[in-house]
N, CA and C of each residue as an Amber inpcrd file, in Angstrom:
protein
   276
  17.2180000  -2.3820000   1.3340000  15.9370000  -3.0640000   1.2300000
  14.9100000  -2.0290000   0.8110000  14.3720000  -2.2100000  -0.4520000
  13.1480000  -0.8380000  -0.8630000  12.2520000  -1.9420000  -1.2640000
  10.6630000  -1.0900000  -1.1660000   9.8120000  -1.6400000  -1.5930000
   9.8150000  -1.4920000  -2.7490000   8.4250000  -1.8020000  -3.5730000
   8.2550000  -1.4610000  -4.8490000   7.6630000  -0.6310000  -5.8550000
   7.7430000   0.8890000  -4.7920000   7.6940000   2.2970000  -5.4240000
   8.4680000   2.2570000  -6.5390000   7.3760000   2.7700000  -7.5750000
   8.2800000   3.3110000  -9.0880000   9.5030000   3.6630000  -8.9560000
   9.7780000   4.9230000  -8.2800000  10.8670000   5.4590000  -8.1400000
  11.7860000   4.6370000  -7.5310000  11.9370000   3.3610000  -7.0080000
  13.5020000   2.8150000  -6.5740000  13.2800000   1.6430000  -7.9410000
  12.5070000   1.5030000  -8.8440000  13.1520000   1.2550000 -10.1730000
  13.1850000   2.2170000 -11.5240000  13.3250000   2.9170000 -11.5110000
  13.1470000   4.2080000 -11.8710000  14.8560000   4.1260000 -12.7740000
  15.0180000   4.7900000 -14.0200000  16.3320000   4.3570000 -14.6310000
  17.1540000   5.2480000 -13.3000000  17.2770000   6.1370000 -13.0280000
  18.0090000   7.2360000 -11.8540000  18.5930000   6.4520000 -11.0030000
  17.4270000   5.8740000 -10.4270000  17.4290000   5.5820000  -9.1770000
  18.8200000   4.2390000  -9.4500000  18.7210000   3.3500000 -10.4480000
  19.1530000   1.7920000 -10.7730000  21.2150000   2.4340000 -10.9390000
  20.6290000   3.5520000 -12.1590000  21.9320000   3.9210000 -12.1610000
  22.7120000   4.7290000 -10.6960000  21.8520000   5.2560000 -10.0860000
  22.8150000   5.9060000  -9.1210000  23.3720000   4.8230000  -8.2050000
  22.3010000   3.6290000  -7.8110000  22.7010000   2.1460000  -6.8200000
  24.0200000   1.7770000  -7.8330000  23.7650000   1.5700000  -9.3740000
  24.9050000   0.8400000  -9.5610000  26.2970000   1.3070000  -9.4920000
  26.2630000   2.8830000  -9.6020000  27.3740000   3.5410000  -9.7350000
  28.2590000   3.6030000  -8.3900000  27.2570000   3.2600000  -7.4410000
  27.8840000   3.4220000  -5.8240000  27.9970000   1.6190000  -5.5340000
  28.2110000   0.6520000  -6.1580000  28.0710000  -0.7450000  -5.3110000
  27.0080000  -0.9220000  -4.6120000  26.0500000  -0.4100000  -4.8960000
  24.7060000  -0.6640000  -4.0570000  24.0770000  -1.9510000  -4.1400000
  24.2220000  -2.5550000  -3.6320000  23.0590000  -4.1440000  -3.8640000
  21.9430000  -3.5600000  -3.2300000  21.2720000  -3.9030000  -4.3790000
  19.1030000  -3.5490000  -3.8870000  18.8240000  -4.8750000  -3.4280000
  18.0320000  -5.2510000  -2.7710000  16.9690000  -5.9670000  -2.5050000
  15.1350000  -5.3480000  -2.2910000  14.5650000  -6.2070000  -3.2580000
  13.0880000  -5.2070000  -3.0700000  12.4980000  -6.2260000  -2.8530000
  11.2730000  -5.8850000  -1.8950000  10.2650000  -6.8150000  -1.0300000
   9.3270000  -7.1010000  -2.0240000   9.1850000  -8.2400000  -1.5030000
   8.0910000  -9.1160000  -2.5190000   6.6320000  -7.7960000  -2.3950000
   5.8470000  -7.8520000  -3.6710000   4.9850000  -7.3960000  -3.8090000
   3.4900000  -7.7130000  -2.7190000   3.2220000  -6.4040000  -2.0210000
   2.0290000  -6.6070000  -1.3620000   2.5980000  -7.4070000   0.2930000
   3.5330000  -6.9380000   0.4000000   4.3500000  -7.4840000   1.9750000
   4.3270000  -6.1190000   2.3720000   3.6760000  -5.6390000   2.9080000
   4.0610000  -4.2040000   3.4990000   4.3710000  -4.8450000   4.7620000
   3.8550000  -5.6590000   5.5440000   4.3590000  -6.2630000   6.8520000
   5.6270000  -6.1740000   6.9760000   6.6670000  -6.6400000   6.0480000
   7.7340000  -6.5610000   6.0640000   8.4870000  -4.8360000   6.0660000
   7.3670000  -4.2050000   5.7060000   8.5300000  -2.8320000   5.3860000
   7.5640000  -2.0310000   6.9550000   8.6020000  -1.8240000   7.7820000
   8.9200000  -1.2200000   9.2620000   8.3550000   0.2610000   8.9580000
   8.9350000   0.7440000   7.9750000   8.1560000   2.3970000   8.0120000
   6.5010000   2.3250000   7.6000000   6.1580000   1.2280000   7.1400000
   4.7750000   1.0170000   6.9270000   3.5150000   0.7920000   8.3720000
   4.3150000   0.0440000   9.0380000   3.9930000   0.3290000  11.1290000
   3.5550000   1.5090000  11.2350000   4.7980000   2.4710000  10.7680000
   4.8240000   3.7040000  11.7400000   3.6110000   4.6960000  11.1040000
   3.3360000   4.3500000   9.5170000   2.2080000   5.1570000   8.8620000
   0.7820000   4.7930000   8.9280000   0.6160000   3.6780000   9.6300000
  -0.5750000   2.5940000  10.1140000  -0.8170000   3.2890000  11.3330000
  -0.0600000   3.1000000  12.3060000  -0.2180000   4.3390000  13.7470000
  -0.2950000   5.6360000  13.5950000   0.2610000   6.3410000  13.0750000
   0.0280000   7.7710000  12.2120000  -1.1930000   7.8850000  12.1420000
  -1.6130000   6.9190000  11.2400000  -2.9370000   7.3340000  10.7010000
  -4.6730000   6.6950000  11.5070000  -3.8780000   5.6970000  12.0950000
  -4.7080000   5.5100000  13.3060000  -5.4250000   6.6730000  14.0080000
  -3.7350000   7.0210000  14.8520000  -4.0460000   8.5020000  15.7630000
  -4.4300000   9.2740000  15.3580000  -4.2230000   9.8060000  14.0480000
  -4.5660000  11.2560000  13.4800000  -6.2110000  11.2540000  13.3700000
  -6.8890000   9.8780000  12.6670000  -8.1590000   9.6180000  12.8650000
  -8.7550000   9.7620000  14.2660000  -8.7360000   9.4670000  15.1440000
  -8.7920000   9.0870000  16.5350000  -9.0890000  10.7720000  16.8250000
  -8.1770000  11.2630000  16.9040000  -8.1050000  13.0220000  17.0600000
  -9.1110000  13.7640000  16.4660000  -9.2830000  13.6490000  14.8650000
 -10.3700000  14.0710000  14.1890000 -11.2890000  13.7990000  14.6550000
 -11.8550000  12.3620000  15.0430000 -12.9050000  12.3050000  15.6520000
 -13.3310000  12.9130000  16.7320000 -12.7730000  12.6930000  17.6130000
 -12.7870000  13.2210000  19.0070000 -12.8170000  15.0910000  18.7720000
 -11.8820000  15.3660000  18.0520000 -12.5520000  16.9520000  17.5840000
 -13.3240000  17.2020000  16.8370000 -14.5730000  16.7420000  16.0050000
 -15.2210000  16.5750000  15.0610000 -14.4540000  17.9060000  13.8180000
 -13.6540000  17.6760000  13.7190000 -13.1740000  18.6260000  12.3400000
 -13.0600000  19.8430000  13.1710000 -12.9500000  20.0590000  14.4890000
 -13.0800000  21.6490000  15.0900000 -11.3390000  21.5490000  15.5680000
 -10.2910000  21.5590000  14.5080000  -8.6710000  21.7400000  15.0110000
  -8.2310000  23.0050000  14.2270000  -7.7360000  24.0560000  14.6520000
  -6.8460000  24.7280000  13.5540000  -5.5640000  24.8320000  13.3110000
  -4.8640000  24.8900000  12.1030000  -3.9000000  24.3630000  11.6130000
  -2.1610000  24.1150000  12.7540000  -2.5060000  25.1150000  13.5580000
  -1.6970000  25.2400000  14.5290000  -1.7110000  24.3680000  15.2780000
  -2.9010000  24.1850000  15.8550000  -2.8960000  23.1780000  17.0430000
  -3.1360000  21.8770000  16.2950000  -3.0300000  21.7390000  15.1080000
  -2.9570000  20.2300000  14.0290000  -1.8940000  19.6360000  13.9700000
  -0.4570000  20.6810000  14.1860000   0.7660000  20.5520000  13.7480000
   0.9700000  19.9220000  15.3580000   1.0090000  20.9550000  16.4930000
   0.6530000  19.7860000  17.8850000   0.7130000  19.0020000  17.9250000
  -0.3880000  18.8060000  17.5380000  -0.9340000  17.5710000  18.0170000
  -0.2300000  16.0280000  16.9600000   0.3010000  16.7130000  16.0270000
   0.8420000  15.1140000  15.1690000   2.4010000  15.0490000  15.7930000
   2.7670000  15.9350000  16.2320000   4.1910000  16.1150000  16.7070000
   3.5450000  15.6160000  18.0170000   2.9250000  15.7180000  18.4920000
   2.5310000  14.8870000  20.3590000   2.4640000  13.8360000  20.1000000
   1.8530000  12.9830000  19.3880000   1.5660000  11.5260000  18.4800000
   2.5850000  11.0510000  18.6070000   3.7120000  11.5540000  17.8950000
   4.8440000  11.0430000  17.1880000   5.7140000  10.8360000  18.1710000
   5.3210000  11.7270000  19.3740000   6.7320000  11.7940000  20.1680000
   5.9890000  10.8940000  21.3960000   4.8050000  11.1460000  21.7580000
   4.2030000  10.2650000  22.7980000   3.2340000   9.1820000  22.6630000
   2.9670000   8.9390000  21.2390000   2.4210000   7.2220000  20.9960000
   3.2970000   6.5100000  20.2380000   3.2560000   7.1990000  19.1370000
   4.5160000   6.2030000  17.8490000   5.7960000   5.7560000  18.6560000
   6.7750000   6.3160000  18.8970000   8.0060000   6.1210000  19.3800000
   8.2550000   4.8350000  20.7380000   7.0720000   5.2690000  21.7100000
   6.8340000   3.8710000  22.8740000   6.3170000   2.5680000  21.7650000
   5.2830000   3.1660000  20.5940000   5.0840000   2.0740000  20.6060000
   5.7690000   0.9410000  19.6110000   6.2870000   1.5880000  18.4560000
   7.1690000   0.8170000  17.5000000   8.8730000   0.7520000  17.9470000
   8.5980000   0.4020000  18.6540000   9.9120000   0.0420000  19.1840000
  11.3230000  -0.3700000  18.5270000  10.6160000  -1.0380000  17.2570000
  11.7440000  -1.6960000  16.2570000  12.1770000  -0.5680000  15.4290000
  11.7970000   0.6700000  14.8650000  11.8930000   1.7740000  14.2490000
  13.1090000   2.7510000  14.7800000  14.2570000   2.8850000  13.5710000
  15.2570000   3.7230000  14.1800000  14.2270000   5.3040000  14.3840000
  14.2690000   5.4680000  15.6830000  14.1830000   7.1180000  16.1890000
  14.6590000   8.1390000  15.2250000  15.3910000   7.6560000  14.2540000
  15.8870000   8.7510000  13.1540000  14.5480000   8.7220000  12.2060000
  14.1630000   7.8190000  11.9230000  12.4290000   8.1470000  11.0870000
  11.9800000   9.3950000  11.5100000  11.5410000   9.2100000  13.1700000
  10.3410000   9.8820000  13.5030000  11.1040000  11.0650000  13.9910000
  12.4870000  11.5230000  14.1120000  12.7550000  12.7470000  14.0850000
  12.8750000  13.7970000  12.5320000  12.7980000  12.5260000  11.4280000
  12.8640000  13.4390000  10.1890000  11.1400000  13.6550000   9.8130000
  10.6350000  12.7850000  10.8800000   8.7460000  13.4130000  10.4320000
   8.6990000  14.5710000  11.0750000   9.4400000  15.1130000  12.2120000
   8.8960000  16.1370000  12.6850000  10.1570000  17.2170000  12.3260000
């Protein structure tokens, strides 16, 4: 199931699905509801806002990296529940 990023119609991309038996299915245009990793970048970006604010721009890069890895592991994960845990271990 891919959305409708260039790249999963992309000639590469069509030939490498066909060469392996791949059946595509791609989500209707403008359904991000439907695509599950789109949740997890909606909360992402929620929190990450939320943080900025609350630090007015005073984070340095160190304690930035923290703090999105604290996110990920102690808001995202309780809260998208439907999301294989393999996502949010290849974000961090």
């Amino acid at each position: 199931v891919l959305d409708n990023h260039p790249s999963h119609h992309s000639k590469y991309f069509v030939e490498f699905a066909e060469n392996r038996d791949v059946d595509t299915l791609y989500l209707p245009p403008n359904c991000s509801y439907l695509n599950p990793i789109e949740t997890v970048w909606a909360h992402l970006k929620f929190e990450w806002a939320r943080l900025l604010y609350e630090k007015q721009g005073d984070i340095e890069m160190e304690d930035a990296e923290a703090e999105l890895i604290s996110i990920i592991e102690e808001k995202l994960k309780p809260k998208v529940k439907n999301i294989p845990h393999i996502i949010f271990d290849a974000m961090l």
